[in-house]
MIRO-783145 format. One record per atom (N, C-alpha, C): residue number from 1; chain; atom name; x, y, z. Coordinates in pm, 1 decimal. Atoms other than C-alpha are relative to their C-alpha. Layout:
BEGIN
[atom NUM; 'A'; 'CA'; [X; Y; Z]] ...
end
This chain:
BEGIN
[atom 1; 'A'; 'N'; [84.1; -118.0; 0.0]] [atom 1; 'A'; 'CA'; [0.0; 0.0; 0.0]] [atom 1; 'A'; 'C'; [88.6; 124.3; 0.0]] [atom 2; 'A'; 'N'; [-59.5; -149.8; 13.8]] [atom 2; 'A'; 'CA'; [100.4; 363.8; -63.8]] [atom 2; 'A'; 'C'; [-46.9; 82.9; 87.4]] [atom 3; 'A'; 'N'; [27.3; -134.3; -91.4]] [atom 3; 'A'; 'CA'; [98.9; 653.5; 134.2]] [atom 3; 'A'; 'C'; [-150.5; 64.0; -79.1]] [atom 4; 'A'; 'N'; [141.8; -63.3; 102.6]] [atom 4; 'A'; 'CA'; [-201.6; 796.2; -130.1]] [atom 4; 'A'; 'C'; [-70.1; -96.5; 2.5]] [atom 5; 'A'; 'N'; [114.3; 104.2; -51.1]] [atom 5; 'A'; 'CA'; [-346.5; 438.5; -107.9]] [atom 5; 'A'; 'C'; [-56.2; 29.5; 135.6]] [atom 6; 'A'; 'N'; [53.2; -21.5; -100.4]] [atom 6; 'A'; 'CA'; [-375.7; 509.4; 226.1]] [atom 6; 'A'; 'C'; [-111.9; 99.8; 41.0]] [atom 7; 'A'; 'N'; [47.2; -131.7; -25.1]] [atom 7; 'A'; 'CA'; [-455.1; 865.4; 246.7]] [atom 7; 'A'; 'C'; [-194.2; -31.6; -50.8]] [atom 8; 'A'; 'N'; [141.3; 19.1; 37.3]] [atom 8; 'A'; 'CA'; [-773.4; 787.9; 14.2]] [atom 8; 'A'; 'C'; [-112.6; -105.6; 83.1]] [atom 9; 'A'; 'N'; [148.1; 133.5; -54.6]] [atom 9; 'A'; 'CA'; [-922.7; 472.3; 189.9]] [atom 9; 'A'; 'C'; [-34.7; 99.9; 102.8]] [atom 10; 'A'; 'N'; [54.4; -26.2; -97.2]] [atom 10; 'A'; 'CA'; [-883.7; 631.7; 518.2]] [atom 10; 'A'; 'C'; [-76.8; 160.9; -0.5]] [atom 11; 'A'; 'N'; [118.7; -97.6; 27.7]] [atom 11; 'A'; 'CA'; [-1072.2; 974.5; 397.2]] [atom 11; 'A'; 'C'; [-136.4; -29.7; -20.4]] [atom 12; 'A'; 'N'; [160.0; 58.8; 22.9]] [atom 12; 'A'; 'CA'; [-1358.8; 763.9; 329.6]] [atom 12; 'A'; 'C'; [-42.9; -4.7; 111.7]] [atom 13; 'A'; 'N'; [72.2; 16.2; -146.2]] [atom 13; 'A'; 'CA'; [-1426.8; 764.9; 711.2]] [atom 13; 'A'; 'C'; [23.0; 100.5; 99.3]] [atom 14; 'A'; 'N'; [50.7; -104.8; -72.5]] [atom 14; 'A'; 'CA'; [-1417.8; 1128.3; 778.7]] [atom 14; 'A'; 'C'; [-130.5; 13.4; -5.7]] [atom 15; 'A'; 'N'; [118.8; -76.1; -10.2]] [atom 15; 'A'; 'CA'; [-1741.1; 1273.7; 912.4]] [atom 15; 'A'; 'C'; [-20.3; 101.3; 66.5]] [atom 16; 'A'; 'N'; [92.1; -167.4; -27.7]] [atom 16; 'A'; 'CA'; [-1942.6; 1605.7; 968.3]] [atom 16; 'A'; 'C'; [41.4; 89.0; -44.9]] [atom 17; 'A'; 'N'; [29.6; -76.0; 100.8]] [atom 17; 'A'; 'CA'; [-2039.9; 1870.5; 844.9]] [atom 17; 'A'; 'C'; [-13.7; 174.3; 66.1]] [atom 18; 'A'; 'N'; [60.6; -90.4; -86.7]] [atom 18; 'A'; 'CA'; [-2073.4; 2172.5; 1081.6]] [atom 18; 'A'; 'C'; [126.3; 112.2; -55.4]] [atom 19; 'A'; 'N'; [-120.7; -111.3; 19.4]] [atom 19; 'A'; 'CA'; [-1883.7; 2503.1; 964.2]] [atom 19; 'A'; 'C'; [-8.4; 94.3; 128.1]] [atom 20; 'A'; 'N'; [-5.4; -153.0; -92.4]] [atom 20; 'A'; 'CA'; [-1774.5; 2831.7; 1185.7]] [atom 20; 'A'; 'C'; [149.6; 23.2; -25.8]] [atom 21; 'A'; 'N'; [-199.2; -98.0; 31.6]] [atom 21; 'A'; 'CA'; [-1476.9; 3051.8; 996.1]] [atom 21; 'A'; 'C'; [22.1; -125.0; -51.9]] [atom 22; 'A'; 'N'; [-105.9; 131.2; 102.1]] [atom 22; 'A'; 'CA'; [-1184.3; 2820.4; 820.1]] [atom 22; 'A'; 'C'; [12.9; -101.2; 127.6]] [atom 23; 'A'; 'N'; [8.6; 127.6; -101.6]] [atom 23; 'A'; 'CA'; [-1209.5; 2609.3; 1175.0]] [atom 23; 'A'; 'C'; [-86.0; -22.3; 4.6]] [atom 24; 'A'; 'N'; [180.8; 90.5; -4.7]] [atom 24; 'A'; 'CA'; [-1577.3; 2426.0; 1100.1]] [atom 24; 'A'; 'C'; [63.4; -114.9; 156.4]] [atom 25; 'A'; 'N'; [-66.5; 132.6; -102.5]] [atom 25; 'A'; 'CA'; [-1589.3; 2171.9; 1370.1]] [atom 25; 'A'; 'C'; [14.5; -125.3; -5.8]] [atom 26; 'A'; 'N'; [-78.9; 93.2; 62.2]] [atom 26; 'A'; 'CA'; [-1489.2; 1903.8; 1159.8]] [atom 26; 'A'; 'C'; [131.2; -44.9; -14.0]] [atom 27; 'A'; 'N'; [-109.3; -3.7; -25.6]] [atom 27; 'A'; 'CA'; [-1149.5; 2003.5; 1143.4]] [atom 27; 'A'; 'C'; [34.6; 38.5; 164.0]] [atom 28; 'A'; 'N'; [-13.6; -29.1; -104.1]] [atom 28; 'A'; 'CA'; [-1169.8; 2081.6; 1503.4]] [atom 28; 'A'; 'C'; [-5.5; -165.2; 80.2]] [atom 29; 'A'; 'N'; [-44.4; 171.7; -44.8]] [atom 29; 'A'; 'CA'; [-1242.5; 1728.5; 1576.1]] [atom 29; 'A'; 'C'; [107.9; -59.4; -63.3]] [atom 30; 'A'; 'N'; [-95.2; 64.6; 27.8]] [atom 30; 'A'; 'CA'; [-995.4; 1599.2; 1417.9]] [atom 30; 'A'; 'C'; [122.8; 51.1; 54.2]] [atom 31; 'A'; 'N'; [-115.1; -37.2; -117.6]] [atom 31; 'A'; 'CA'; [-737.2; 1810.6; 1609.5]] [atom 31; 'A'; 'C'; [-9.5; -38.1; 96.4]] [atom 32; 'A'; 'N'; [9.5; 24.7; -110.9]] [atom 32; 'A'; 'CA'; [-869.2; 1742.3; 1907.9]] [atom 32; 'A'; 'C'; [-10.5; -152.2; 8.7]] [atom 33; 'A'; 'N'; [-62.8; 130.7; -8.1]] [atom 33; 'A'; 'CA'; [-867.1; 1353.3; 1800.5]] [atom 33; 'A'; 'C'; [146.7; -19.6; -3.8]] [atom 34; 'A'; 'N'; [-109.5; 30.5; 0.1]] [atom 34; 'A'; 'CA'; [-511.9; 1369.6; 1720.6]] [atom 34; 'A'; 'C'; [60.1; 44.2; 102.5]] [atom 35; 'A'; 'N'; [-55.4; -60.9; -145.4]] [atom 35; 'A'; 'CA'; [-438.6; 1525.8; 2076.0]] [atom 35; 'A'; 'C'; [-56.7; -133.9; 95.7]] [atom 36; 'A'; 'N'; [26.2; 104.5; -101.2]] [atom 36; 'A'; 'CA'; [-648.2; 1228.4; 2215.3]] [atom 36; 'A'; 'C'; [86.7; -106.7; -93.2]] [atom 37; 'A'; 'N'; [-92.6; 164.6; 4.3]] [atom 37; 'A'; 'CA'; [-450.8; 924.1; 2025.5]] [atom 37; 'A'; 'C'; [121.9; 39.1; 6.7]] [atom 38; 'A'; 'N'; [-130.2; -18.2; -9.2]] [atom 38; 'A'; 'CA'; [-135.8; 1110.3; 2057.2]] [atom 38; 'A'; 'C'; [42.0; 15.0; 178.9]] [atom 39; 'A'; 'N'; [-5.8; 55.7; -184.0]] [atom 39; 'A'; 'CA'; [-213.6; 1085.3; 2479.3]] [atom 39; 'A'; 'C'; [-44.7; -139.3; 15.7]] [atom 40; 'A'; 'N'; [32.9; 132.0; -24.6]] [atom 40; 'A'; 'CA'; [-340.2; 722.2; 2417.2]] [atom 40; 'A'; 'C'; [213.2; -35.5; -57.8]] [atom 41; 'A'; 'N'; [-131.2; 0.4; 72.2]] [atom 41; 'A'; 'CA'; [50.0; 692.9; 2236.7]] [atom 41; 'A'; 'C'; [93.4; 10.4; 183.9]] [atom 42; 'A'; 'N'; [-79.8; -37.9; -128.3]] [atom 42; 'A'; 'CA'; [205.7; 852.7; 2570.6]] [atom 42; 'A'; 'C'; [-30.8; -107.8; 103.7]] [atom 43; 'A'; 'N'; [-3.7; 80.6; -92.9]] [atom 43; 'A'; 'CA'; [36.2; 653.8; 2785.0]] [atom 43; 'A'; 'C'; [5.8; -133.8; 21.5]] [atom 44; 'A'; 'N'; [-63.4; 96.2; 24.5]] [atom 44; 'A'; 'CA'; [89.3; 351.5; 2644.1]] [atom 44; 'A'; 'C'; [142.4; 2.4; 60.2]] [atom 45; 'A'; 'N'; [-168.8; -15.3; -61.5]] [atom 45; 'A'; 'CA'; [508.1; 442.8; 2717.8]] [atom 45; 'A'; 'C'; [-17.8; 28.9; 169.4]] [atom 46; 'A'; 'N'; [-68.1; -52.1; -143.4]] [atom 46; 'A'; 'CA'; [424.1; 561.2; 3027.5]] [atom 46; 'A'; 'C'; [-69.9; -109.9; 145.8]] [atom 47; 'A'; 'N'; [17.9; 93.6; -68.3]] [atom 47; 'A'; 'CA'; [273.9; 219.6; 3154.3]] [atom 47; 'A'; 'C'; [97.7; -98.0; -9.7]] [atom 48; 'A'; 'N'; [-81.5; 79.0; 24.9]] [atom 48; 'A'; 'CA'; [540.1; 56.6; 3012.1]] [atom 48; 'A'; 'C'; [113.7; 40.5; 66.6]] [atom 49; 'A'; 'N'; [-97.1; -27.6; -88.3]] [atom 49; 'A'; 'CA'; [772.8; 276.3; 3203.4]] [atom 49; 'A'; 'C'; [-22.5; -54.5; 158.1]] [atom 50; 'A'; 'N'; [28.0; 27.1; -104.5]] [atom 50; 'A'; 'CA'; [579.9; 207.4; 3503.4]] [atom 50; 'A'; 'C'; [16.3; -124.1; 33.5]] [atom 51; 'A'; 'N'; [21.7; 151.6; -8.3]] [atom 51; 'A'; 'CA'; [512.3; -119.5; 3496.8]] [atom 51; 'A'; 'C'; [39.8; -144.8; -39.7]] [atom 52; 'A'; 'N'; [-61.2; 100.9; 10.8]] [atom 52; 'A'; 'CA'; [714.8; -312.8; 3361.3]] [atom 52; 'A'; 'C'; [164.5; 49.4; -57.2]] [atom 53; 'A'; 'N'; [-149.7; -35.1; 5.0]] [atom 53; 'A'; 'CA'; [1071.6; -123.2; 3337.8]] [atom 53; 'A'; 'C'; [37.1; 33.6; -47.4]] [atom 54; 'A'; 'N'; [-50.0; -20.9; 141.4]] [atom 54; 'A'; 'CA'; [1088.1; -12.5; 2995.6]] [atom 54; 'A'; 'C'; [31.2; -93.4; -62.4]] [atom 55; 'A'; 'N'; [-24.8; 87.0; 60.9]] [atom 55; 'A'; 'CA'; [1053.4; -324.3; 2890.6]] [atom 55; 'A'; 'C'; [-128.4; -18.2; -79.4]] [atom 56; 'A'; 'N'; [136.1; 56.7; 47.2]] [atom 56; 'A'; 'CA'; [820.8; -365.1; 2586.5]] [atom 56; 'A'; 'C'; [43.6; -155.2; -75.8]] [atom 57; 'A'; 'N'; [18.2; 136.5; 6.2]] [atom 57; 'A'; 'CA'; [697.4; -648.9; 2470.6]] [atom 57; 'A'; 'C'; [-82.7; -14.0; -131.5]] [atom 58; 'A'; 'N'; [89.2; -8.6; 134.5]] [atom 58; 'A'; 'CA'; [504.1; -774.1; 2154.0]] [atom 58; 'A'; 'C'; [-83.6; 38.7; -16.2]] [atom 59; 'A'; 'N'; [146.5; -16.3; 10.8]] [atom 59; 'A'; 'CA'; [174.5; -706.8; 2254.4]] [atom 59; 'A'; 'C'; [18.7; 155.6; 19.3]] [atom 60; 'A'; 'N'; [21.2; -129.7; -47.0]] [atom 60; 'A'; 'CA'; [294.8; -375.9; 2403.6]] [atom 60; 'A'; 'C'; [31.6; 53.8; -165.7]] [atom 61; 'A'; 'N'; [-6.5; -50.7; 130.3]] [atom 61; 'A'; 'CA'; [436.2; -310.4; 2028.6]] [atom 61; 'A'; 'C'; [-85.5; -4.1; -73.7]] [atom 62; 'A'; 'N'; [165.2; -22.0; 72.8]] [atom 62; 'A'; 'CA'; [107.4; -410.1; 1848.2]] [atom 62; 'A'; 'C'; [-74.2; 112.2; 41.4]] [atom 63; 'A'; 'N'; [72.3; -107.7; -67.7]] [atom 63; 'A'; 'CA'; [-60.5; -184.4; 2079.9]] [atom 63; 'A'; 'C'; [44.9; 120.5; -11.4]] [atom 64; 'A'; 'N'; [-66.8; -140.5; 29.2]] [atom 64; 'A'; 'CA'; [171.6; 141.6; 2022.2]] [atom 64; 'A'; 'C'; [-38.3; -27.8; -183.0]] [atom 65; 'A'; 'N'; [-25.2; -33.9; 185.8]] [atom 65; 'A'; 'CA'; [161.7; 45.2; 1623.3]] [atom 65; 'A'; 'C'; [-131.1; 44.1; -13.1]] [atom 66; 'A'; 'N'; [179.8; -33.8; 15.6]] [atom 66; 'A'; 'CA'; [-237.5; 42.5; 1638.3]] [atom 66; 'A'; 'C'; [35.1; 120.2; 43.2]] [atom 67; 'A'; 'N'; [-25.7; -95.6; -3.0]] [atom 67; 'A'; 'CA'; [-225.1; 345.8; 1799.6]] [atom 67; 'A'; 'C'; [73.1; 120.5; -54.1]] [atom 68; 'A'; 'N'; [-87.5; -135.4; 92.6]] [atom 68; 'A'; 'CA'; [26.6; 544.0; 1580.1]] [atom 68; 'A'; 'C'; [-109.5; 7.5; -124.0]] [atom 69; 'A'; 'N'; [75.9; -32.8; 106.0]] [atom 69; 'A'; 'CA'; [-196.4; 466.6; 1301.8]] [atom 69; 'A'; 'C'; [-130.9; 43.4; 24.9]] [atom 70; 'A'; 'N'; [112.8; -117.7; -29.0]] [atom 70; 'A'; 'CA'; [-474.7; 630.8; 1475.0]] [atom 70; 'A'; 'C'; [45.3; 153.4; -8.5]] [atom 71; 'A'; 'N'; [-42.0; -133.3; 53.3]] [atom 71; 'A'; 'CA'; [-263.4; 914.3; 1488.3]] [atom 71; 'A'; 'C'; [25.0; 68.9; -136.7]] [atom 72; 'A'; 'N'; [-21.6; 7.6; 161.8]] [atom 72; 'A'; 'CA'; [-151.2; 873.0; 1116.1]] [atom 72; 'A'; 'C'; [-150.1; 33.8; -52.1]] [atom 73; 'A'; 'N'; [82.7; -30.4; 34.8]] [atom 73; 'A'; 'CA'; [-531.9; 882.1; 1050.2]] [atom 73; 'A'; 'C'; [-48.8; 170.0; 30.7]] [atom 74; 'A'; 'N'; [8.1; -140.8; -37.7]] [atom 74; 'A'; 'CA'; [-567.0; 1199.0; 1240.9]] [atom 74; 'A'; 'C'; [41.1; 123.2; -78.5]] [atom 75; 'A'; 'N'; [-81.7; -66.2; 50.8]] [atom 75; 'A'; 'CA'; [-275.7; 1334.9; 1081.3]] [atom 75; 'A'; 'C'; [-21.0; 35.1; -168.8]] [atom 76; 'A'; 'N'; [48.6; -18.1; 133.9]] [atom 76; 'A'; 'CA'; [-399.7; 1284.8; 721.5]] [atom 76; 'A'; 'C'; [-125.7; 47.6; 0.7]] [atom 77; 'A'; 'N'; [158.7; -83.2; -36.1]] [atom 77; 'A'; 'CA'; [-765.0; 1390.1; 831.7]] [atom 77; 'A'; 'C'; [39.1; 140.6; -28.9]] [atom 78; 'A'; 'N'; [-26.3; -122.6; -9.4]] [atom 78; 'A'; 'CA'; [-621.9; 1756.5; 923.4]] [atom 78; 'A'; 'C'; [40.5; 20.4; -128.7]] [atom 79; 'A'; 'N'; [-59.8; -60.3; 116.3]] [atom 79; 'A'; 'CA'; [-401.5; 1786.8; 608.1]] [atom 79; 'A'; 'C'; [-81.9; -10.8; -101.7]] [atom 80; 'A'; 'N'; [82.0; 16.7; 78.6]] [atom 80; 'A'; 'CA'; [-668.8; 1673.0; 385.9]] [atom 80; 'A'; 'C'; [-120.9; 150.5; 13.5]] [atom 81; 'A'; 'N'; [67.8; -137.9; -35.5]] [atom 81; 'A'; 'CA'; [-897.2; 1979.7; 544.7]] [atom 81; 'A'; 'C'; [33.1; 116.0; 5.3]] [atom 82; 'A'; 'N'; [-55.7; -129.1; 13.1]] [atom 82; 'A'; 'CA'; [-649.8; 2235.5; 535.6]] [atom 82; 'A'; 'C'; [54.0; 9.2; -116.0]] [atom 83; 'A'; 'N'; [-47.6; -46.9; 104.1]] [atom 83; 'A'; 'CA'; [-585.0; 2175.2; 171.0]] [atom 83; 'A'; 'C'; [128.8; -71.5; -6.1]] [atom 84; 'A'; 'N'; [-148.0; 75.0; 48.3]] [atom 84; 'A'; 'CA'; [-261.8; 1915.1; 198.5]] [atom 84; 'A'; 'C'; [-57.2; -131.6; 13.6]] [atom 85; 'A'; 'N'; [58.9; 120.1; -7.8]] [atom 85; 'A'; 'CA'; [-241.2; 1580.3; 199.4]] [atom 85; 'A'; 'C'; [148.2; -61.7; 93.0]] [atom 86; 'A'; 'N'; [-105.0; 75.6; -46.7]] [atom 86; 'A'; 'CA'; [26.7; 1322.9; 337.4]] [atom 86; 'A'; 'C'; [164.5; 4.0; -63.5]] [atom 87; 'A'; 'N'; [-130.2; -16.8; 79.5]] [atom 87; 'A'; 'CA'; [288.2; 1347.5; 57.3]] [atom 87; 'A'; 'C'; [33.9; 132.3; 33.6]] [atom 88; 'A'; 'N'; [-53.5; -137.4; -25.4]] [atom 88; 'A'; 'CA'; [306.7; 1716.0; 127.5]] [atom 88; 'A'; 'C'; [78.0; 27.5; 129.8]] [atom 89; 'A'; 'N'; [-38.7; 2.3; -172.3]] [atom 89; 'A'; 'CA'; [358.8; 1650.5; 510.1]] [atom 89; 'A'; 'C'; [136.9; -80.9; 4.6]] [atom 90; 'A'; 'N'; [-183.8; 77.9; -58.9]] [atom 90; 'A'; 'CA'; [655.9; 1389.8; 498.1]] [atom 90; 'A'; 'C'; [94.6; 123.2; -110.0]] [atom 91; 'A'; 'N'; [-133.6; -87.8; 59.0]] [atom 91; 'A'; 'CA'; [849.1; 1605.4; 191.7]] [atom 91; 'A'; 'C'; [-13.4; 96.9; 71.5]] [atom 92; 'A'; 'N'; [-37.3; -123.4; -69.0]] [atom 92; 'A'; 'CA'; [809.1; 1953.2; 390.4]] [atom 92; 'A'; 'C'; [66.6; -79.4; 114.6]] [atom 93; 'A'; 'N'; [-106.8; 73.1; -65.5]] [atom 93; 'A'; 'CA'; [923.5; 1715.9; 679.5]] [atom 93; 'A'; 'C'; [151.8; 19.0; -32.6]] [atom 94; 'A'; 'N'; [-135.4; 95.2; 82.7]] [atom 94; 'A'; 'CA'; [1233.8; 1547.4; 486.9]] [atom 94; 'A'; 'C'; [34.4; 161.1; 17.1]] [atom 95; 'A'; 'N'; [-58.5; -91.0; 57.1]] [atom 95; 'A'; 'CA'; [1292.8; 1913.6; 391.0]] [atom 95; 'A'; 'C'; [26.0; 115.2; 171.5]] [atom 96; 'A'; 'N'; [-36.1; -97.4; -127.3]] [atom 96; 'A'; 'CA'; [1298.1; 2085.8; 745.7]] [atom 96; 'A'; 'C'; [119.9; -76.7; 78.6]] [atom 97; 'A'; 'N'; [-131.4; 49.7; -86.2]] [atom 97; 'A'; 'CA'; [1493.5; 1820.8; 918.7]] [atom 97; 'A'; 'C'; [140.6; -3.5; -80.1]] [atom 98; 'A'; 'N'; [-144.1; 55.8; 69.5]] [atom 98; 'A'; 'CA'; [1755.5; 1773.0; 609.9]] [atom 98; 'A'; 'C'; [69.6; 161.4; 18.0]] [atom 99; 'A'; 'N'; [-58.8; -91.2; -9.3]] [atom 99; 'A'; 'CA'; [1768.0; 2131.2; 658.0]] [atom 99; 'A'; 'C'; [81.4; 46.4; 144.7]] [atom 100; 'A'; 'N'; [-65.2; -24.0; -163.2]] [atom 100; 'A'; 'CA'; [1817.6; 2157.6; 1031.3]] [atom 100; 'A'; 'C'; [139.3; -67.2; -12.2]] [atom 101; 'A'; 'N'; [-128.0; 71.9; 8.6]] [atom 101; 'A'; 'CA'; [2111.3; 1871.5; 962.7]] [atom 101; 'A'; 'C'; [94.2; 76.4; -7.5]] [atom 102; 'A'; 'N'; [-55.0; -44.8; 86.3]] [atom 102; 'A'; 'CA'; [2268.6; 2042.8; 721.7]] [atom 102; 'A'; 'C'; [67.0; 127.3; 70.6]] [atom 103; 'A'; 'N'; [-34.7; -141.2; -98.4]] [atom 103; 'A'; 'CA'; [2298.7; 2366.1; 974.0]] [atom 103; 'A'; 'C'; [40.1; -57.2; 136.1]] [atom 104; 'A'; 'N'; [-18.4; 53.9; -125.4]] [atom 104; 'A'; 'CA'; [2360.3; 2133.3; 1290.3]] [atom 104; 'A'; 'C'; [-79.0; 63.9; 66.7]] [atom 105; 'A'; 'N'; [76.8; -29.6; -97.6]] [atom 105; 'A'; 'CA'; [2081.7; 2183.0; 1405.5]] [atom 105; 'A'; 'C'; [-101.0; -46.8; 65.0]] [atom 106; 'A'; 'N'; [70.4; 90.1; -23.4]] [atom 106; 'A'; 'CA'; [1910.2; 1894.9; 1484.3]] [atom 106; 'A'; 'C'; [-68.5; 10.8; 177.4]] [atom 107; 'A'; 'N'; [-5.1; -33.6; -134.4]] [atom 107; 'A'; 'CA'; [1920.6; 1943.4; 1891.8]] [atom 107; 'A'; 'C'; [-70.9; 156.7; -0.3]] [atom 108; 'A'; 'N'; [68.7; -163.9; -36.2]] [atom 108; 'A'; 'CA'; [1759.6; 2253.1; 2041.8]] [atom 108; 'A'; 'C'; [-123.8; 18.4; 4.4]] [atom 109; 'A'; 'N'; [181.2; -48.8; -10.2]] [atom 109; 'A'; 'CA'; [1412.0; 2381.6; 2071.6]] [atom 109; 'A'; 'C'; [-47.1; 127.1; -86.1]] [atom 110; 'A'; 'N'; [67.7; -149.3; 53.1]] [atom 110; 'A'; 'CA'; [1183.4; 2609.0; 1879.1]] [atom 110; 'A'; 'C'; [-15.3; -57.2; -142.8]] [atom 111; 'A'; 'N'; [51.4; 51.1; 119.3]] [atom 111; 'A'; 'CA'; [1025.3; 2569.9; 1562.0]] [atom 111; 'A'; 'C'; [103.2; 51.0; -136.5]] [atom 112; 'A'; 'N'; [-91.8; -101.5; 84.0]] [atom 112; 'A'; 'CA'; [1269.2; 2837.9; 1331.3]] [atom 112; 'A'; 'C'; [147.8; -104.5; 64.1]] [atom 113; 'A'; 'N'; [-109.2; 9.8; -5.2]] [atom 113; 'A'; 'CA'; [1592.6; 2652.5; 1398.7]] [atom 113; 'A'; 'C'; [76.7; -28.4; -88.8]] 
end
């Protein structure tokens, strides 16, 4: 499967319809889903820190992969509503971090580095 294979199936299972301004609350859910599977993500690690040492395990890895691809759905939801899609999101990616490299600037904080 492709990143655009993807992108398309899983657009087939956005819903609603409610506008207000360029944030309708369509795209508002979907931010606020990708804030909830990206704390289902955390807390996955942070039972695994607890509870068993930082030691994962297979099931604990099934369970983080499911979960990333809830986020991945999230993540293509938003870009699809603001006019991008997935391919646009990893190359501007590729292209910020190869740039940060490239300047040593991988380390540090702040979005401009």
């Amino acid at each position: 499967m492709t990143i655009d294979d993807y992108s398309r199936q899983a657009l087939r299972t956005l819903l609603g319809e409610h506008a207000y301004g360029e944030v309708d609350a369509k795209l508002m859910a979907q931010v606020l889903g990708l804030g909830g599977e990206s704390g289902e993500v955390l807390e996955k690690f942070k039972k695994i820190l607890r509870d068993k040492q930082g030691r994962i395990s297979d099931s604990d890895r099934t369970a983080i992969v499911k979960e990333l691809g809830d986020v991945l759905w999230y993540v293509n939801a938003i870009a699809h509503l603001v006019g991008s899609d997935l391919e646009e999101v990893a190359r501007l990616n590729n292209e910020k971090l190869a740039s940060r490299q490239r300047r040593d600037q991988l380390q540090g904080s702040g979005d401009n580095r």
